[in-house]
N, CA, C and O atoms as a MOPAC input file, in Angstrom:
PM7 MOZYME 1SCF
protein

 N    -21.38100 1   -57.43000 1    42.04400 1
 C    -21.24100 1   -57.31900 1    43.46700 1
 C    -21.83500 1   -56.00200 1    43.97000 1
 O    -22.38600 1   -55.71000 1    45.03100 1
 N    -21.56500 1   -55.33900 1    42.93200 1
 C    -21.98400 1   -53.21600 1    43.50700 1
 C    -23.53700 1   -53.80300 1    43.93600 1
 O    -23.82900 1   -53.65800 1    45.12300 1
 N    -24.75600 1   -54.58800 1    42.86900 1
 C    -25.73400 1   -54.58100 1    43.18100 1
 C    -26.40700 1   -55.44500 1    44.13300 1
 O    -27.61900 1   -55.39600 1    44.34000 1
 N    -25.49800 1   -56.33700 1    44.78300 1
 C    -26.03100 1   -57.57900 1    45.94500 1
 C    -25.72400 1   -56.33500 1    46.49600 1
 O    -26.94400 1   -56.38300 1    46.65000 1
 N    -25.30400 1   -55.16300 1    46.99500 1
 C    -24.53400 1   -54.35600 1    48.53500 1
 C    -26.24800 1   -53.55400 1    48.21400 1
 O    -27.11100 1   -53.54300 1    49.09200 1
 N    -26.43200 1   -53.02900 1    47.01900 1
 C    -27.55700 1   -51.89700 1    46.91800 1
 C    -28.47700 1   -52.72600 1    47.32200 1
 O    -29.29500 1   -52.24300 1    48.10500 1
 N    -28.58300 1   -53.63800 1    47.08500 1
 C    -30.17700 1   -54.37200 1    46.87200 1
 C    -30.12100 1   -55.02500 1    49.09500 1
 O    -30.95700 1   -55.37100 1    49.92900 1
 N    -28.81600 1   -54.85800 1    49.05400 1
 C    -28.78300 1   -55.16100 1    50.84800 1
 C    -28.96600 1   -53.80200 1    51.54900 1
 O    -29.25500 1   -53.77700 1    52.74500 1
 N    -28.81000 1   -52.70600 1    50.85800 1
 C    -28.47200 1   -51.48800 1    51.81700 1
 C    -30.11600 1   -50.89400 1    51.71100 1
 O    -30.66300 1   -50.36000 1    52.67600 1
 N    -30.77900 1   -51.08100 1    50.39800 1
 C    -32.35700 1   -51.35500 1    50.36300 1
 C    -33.32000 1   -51.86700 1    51.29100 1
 O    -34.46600 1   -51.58300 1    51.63800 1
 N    -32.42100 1   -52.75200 1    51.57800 1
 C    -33.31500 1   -53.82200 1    52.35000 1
 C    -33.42000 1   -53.72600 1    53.61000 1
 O    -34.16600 1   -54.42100 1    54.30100 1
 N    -32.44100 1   -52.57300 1    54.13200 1
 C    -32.07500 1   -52.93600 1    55.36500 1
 C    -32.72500 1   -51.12900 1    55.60400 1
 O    -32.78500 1   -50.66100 1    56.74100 1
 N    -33.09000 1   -50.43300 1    54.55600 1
 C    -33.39600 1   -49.36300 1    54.86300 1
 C    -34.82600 1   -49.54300 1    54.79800 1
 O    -35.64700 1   -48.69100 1    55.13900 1
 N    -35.09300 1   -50.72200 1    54.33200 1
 C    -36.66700 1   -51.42700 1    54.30600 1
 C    -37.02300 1   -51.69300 1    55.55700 1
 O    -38.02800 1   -51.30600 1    56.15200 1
 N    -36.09800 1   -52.41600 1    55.95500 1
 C    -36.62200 1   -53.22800 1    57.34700 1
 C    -36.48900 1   -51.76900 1    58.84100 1
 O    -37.32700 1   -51.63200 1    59.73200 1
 N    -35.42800 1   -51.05400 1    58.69400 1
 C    -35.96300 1   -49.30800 1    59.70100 1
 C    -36.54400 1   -48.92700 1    59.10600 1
 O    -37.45200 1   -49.65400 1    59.50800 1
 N    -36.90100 1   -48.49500 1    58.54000 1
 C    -38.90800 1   -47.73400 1    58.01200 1
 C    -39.84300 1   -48.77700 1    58.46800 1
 O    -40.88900 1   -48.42000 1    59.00800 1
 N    -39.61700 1   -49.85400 1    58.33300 1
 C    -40.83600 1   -50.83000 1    58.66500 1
 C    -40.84200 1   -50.95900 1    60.23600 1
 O    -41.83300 1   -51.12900 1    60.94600 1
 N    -39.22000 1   -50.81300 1    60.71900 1
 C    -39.36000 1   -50.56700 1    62.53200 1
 C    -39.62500 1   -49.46300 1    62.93400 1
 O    -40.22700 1   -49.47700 1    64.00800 1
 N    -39.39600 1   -48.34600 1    62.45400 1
 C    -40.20200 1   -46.97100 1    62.82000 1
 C    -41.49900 1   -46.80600 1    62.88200 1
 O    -42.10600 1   -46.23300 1    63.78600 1
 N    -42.02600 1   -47.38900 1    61.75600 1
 C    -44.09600 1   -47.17000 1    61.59600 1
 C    -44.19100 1   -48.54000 1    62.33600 1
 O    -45.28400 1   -49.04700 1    62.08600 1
 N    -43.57200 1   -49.17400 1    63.00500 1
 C    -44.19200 1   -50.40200 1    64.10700 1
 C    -43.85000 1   -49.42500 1    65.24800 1
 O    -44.63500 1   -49.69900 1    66.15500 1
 N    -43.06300 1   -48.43500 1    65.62100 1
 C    -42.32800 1   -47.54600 1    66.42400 1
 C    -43.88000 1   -46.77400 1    67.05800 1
 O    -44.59100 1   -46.60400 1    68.04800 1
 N    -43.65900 1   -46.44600 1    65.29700 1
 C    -44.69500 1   -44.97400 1    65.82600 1
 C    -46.32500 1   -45.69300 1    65.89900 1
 O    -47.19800 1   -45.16000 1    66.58400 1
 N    -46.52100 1   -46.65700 1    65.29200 1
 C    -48.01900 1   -47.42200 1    65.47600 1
 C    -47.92700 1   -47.41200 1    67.67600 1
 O    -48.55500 1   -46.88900 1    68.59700 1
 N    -46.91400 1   -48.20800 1    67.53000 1
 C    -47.13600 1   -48.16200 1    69.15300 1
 C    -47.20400 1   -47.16300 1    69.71800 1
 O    -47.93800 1   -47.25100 1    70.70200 1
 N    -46.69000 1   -46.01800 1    69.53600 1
 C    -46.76600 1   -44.73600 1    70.47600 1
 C    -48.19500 1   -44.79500 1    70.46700 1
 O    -48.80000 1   -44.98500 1    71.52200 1
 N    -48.98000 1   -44.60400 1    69.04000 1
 C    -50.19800 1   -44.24100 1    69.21500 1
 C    -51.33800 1   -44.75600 1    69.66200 1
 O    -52.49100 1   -44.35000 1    69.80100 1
 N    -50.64700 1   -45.92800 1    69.89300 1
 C    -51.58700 1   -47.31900 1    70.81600 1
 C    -51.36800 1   -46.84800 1    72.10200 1
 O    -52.35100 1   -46.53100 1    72.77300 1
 N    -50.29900 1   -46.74900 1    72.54300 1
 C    -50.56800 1   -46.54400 1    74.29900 1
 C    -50.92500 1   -44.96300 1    74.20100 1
 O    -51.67800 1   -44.72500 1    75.14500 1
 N    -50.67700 1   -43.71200 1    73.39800 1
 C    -51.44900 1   -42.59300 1    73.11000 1
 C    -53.20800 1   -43.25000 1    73.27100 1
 O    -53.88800 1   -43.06900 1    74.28100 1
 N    -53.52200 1   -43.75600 1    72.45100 1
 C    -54.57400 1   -44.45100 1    73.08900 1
 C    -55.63500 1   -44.78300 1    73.66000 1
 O    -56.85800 1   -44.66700 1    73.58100 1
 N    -54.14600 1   -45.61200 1    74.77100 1
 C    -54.97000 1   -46.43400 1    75.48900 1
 C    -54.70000 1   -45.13400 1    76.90700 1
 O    -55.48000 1   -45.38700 1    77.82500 1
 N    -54.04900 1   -44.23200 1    77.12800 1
 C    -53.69300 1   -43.58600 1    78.33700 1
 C    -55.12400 1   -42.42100 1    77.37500 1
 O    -55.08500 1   -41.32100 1    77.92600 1
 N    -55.86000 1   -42.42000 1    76.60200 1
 C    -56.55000 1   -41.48400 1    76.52500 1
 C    -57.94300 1   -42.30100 1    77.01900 1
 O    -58.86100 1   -41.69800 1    77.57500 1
 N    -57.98400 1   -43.78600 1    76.73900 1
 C    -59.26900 1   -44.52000 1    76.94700 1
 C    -59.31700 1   -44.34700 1    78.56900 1
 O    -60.37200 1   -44.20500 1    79.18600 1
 N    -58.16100 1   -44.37700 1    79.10600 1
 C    -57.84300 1   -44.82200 1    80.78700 1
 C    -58.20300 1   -43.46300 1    80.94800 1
 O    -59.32000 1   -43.51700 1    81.46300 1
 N    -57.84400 1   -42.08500 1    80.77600 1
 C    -58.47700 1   -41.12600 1    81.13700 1
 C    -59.79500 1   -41.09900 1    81.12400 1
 O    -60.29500 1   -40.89500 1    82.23000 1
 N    -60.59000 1   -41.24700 1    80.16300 1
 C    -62.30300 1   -41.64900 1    79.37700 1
 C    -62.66800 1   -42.31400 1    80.74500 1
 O    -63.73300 1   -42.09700 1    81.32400 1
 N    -61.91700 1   -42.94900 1    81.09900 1
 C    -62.52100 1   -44.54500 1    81.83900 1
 C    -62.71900 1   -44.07400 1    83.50100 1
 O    -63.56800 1   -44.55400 1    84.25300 1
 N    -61.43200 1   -42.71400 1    83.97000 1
 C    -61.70400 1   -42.26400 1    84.85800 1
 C    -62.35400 1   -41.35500 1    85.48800 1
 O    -62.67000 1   -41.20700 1    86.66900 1
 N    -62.61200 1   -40.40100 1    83.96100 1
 C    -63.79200 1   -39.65600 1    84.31900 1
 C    -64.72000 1   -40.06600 1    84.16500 1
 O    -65.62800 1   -39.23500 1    84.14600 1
 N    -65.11000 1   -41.47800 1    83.96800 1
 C    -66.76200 1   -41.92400 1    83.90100 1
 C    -66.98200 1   -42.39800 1    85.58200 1
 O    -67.97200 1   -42.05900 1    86.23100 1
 N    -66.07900 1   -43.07700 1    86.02300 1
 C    -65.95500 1   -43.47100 1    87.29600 1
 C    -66.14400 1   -41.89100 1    88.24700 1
 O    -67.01100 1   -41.89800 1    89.12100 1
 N    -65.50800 1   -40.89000 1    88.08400 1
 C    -65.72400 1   -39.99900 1    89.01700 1
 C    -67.29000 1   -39.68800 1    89.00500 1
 O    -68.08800 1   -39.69700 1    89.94200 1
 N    -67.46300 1   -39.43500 1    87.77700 1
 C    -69.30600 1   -38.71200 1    87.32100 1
 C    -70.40700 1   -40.17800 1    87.64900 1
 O    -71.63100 1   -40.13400 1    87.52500 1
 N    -69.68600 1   -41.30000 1    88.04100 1
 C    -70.79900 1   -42.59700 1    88.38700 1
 C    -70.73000 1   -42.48700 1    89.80500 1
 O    -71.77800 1   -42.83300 1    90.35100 1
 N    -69.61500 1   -42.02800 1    90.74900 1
 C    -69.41200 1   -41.61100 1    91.93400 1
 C    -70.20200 1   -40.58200 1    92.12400 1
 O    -70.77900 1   -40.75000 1    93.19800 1
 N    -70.50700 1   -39.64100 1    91.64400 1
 C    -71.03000 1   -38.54500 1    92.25900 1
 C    -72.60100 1   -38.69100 1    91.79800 1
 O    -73.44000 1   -37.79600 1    91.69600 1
 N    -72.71400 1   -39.88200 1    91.59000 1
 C    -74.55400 1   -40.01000 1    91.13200 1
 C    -74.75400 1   -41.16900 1    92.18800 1
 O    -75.81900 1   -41.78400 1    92.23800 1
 N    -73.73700 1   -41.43600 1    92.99700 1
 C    -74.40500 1   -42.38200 1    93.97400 1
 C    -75.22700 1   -42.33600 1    95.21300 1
 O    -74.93100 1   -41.26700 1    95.74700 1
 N    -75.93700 1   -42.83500 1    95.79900 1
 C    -76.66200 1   -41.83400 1    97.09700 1
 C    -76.08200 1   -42.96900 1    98.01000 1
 O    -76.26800 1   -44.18600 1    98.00600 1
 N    -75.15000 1   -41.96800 1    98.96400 1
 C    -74.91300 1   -42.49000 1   100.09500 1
 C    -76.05300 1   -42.75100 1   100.99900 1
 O    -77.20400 1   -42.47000 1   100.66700 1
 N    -75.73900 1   -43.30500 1   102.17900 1
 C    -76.31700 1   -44.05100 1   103.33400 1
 C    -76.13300 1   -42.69100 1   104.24700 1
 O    -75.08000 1   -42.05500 1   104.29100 1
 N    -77.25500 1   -42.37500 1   104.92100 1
 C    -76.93500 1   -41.10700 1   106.18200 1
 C    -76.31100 1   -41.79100 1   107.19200 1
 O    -76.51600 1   -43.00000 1   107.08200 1
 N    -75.61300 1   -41.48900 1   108.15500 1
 C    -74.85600 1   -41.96800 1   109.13800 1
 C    -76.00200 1   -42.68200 1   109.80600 1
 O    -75.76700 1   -43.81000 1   110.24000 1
 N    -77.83400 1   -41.92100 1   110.02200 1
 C    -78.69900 1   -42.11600 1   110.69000 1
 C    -79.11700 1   -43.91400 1   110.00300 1
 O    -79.24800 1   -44.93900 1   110.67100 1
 N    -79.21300 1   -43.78500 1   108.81500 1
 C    -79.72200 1   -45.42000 1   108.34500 1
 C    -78.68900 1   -46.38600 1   108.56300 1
 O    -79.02900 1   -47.51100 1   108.93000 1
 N    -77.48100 1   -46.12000 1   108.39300 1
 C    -76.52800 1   -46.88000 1   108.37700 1
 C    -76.54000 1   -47.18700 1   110.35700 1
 O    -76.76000 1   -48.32500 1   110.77100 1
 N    -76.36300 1   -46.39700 1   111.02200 1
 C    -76.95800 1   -47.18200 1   112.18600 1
 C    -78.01100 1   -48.31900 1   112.52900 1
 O    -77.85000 1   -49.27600 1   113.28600 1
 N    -79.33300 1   -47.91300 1   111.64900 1
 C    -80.58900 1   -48.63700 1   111.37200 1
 C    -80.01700 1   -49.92500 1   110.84600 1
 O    -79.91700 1   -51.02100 1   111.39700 1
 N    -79.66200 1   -49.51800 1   109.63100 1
 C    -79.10600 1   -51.33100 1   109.27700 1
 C    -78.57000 1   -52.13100 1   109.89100 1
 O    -78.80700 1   -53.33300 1   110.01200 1
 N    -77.16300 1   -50.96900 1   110.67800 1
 C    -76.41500 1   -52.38200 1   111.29600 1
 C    -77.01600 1   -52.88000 1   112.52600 1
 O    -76.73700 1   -54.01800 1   112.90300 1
 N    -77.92900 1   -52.03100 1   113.28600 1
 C    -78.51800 1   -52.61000 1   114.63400 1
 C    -79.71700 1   -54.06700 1   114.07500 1
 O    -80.03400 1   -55.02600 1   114.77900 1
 N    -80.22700 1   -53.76200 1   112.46300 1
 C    -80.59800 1   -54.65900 1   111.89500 1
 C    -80.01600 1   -55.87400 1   111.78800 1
 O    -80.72500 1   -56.81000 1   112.15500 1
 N    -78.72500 1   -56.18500 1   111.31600 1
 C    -77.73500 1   -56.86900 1   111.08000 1
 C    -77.17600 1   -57.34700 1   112.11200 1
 O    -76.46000 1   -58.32500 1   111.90000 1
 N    -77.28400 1   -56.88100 1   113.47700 1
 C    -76.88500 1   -57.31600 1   114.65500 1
 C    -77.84200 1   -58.23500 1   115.32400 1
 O    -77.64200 1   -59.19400 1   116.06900 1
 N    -79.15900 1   -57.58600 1   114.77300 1
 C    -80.47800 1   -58.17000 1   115.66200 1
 C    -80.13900 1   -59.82100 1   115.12000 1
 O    -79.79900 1   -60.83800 1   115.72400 1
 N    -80.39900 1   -59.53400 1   113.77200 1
 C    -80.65900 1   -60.68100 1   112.67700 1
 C    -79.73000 1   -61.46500 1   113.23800 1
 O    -80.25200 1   -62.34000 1   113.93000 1
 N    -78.45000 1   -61.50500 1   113.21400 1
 C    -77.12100 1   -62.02900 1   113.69700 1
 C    -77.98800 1   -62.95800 1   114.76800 1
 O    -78.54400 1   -64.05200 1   114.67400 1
 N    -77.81900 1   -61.92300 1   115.89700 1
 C    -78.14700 1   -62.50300 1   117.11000 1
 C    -79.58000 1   -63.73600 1   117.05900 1
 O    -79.57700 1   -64.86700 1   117.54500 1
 N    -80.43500 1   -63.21200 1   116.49000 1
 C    -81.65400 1   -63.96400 1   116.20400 1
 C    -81.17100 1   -65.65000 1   116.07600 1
 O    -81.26200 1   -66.66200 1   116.77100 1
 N    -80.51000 1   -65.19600 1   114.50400 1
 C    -80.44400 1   -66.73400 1   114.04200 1
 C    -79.55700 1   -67.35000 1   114.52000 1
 O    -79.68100 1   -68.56900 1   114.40100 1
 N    -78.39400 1   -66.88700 1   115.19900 1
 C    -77.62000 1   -67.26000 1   116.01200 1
 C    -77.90200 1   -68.34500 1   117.31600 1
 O    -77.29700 1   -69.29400 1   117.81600 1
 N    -79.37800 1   -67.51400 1   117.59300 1
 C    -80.02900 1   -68.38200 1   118.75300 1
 C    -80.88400 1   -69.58200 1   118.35100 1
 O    -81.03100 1   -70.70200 1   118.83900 1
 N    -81.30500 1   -69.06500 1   117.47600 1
 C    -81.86400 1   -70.12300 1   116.50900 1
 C    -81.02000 1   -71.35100 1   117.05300 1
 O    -81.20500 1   -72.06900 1   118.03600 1
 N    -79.77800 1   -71.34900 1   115.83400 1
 C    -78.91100 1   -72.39700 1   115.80900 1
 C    -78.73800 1   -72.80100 1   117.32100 1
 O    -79.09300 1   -73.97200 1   117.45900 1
 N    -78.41800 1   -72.37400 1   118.21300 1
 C    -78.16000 1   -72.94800 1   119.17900 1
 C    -78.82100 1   -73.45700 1   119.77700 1
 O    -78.36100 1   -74.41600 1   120.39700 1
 N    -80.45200 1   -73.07400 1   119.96100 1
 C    -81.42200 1   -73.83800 1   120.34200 1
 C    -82.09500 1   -75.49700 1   119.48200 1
 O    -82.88500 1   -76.41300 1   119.71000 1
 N    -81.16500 1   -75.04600 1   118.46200 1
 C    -81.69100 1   -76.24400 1   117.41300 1
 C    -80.33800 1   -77.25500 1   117.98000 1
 O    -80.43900 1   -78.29300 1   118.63400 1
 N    -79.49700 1   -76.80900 1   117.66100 1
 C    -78.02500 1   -77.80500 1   118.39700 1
 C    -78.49700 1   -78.42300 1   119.97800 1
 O    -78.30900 1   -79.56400 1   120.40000 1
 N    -79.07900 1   -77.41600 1   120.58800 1
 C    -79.55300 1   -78.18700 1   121.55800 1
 C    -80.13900 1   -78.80500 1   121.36100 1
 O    -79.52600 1   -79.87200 1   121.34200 1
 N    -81.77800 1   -79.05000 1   121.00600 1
 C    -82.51600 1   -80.01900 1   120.64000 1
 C    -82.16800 1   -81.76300 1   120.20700 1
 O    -82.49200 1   -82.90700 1   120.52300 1
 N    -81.27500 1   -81.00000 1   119.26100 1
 C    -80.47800 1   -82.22700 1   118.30000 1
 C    -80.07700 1   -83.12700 1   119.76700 1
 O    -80.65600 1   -84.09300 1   120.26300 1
 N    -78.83200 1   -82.37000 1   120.22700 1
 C    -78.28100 1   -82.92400 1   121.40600 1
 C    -79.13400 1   -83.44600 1   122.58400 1
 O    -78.66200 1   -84.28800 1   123.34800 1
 N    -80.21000 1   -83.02600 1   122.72000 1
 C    -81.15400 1   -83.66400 1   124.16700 1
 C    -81.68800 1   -84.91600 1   122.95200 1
 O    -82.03400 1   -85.94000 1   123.54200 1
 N    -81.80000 1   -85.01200 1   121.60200 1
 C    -82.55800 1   -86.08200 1   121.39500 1
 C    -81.39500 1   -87.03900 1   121.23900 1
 O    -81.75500 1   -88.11100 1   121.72500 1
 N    -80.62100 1   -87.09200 1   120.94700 1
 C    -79.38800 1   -88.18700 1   120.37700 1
 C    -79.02700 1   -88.65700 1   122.14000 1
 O    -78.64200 1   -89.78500 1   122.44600 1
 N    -79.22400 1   -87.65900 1   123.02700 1
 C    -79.03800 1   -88.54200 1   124.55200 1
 C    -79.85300 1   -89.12800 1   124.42400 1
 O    -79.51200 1   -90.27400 1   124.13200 1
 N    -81.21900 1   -88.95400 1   124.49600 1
 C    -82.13200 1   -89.52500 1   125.08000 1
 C    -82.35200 1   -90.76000 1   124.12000 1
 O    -83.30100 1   -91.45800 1   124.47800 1
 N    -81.59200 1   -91.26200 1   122.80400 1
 C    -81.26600 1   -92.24000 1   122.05000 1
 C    -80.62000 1   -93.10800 1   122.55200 1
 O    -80.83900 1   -94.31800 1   122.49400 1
 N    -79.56900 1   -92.42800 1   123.21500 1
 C    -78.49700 1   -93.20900 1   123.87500 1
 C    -78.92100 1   -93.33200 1   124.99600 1
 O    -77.90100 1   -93.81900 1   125.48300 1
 N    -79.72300 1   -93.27600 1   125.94500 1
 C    -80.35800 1   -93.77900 1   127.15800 1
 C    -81.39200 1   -94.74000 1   126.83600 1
 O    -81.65900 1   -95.64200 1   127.62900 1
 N    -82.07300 1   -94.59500 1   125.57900 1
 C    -83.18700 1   -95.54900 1   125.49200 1
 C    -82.24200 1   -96.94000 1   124.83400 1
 O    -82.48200 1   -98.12300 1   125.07300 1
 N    -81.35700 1   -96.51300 1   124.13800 1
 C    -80.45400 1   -97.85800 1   123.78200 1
 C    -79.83600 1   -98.78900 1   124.85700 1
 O    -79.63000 1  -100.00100 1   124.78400 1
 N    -79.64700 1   -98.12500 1   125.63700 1
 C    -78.44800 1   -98.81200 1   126.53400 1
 C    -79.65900 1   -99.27700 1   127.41900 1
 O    -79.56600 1  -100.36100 1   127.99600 1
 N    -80.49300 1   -98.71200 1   127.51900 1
 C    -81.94000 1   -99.23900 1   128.68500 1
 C    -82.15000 1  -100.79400 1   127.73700 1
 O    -81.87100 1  -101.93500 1   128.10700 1
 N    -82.49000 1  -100.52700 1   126.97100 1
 C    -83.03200 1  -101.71200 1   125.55400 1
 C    -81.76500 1  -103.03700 1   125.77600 1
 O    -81.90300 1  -104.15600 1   126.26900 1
 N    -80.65100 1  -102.43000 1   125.24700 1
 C    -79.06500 1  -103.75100 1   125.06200 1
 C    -79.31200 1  -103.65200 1   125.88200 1
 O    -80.53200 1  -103.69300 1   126.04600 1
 N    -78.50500 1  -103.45200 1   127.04600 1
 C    -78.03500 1  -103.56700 1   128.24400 1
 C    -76.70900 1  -102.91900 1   128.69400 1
 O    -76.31200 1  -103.06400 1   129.85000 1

């Protein structure tokens, strides 16, 4: 009996050592991963500061671009919706002239 208790008190001092180095494996995983996430944010700051902004002056340029364009095709469409619409009447006037 003395040796079923040793061979349990073994086992069980087996299984905390084996939960400690799963313990301490994890610390050093999120050790890590909070060192990759640092890595990760100073690449983002130094990719930020290599970007070339827009001068307030172009960024006007574009959007009066973007407005024109807007407006352009905008009219577009509506002149085409019209079209559509004067021909589908004038379908429906030549039909009803035709049946009766």
């Amino acid at each position: 009996m003395g040796r079923e208790v040793a061979s349990e008190v073994k086992s069980m001092e087996l299984k905390k050592q084996d939960s400690n180095d799963r313990d301490i494996k994890s610390d050093q995983k999120v050790a890590a991963k909070k060192f990759k996430a640092r890595e990760w944010i100073e690449e983002i700051k130094h990719e930020i500061k290599t970007i070339n902004w827009t001068t307030p002056e172009e960024l006007r340029v574009y959007t009066q671009i973007v407005v024109g364009a807007t407006f352009f095709f905008g009219l577009g469409v509506y002149l085409v919706d019209l079209a559509i619409h004067g021909a589908l009447n004038l379908l429906t006037i030549i039909s009803r002239l035709l049946v009766g």
